[in-house]
N, C-alpha and C positions, 0 to 999 in steps of 0.2 A: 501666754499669760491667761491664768482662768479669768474668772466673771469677775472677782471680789478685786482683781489688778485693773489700776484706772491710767499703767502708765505704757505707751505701748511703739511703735517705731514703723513706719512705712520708706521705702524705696524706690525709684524710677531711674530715667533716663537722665545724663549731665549730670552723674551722680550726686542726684538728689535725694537729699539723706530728711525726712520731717518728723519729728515728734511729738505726741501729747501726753498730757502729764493728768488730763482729765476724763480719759475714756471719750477719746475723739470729740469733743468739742470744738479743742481748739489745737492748733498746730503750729507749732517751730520749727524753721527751716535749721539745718546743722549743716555747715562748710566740713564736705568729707574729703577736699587734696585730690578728688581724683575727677573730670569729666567722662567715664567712661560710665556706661549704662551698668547701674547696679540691678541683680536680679531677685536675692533674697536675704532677709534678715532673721536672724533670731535674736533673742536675750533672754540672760541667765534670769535679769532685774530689770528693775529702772535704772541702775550705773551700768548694768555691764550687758555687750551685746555684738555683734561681729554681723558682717556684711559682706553678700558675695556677688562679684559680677563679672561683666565682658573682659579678656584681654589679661586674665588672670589674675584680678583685682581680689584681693579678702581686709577687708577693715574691720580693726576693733576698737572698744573703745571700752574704760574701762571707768573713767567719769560722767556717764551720762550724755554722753557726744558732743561735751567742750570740745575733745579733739580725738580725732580717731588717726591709727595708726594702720600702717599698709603693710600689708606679707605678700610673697605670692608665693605659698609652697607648691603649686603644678606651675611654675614659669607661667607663661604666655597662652595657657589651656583656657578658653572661657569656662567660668565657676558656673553652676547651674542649682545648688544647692548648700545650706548647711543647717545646722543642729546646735542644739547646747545638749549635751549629756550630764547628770550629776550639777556637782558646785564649780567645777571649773573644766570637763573637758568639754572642745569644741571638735566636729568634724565637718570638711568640707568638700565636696564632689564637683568636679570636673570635667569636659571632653576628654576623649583620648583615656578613655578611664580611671581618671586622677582621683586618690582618695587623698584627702592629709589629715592628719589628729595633732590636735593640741590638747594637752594636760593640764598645762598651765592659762588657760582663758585667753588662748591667741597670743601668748609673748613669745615661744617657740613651735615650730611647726615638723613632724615628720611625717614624710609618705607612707601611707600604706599598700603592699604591695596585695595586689587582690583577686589576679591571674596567675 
């Protein structure tokens, strides 16, 4: 998010998913379905944004983080990264050299094969 975006998403441990909507002032916690340590988030927006962590965790969410939804395209790999590309592709990186792409903003997920 540049300067002029005041809505923005941090992540931790117990996957703790928290939000602000004012350029960190203030913050909302968001129930993200998973207790595993999440490591990184991005977003397209304020609705839309996807989350990666321990155990092969990836969460999207496509309302603003009423409720986020779980993929794990590298199985059981811990996630160590992801991206938003464009208006709706995501990518996410993994142990064990796991790539996966979505086109669709994290509804479908494919590997990429990169060795």
């Amino acid at each position: 998010a540049g300067p002029e975006k005041l809505a923005g998403w941090a992540v931790g441990t117990y996957g703790r998913i928290i939000k602000t909507m004012d350029g960190g002032l203030t913050w909302a916690e968001q129930a993200s379905g998973t207790e595993e340590r999440l490591t990184r988030i991005a977003a397209f927006d304020e609705l839309r944004a996807a989350a990666v962590g321990e155990r092969g965790v990836v969460l999207i969410t496509t309302d603003g983080g009423e409720k986020w939804t779980s993929a794990a395209p590298c199985g059981s790999a811990d996630m160590n990264g992801v991206a938003m590309i464009g208006e709706s592709s995501v990518v996410a990186v993994g142990n064990g050299g796991c790539v996966a792409r979505s086109s669709d903003a994290g509804v479908t997920w494919t590997r990429v094969e990169v060795f």
